[in-house]
C-alpha positions as CSV (number, residue, x, y, z in Angstrom):
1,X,103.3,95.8,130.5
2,X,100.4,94.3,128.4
3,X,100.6,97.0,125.7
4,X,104.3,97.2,125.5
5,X,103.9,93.1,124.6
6,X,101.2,93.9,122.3
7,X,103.5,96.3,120.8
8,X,106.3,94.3,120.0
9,X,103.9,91.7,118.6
10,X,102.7,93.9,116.6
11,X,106.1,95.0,115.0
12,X,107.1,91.6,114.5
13,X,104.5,90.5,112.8
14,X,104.3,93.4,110.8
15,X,108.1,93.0,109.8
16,X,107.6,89.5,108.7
17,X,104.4,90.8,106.8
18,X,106.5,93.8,105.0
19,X,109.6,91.1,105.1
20,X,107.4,88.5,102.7
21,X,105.8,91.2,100.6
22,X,109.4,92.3,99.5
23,X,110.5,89.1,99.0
24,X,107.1,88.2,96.8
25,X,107.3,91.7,95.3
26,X,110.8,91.8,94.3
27,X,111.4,87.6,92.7
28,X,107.8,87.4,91.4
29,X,106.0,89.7,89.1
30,X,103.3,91.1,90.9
31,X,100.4,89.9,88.4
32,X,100.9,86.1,90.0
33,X,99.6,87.4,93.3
């Protein structure tokens, strides 16, 4: 139960993580980060 929670936390956060990196990536040229 624990790891299947840890799991989807992990997803999630590493969809908002990919999410804002192609966001940043794709509007802003990538020498300002």
């Amino acid at each position: 139960m624990t790891t299947t929670f840890c799991a989807i936390l992990l997803i999630q956060i590493c969809e908002r993580y990919l999410l804002i990196e192609y966001e940043f990536g794709g509007s802003a040229p990538k020498g300002k980060l």
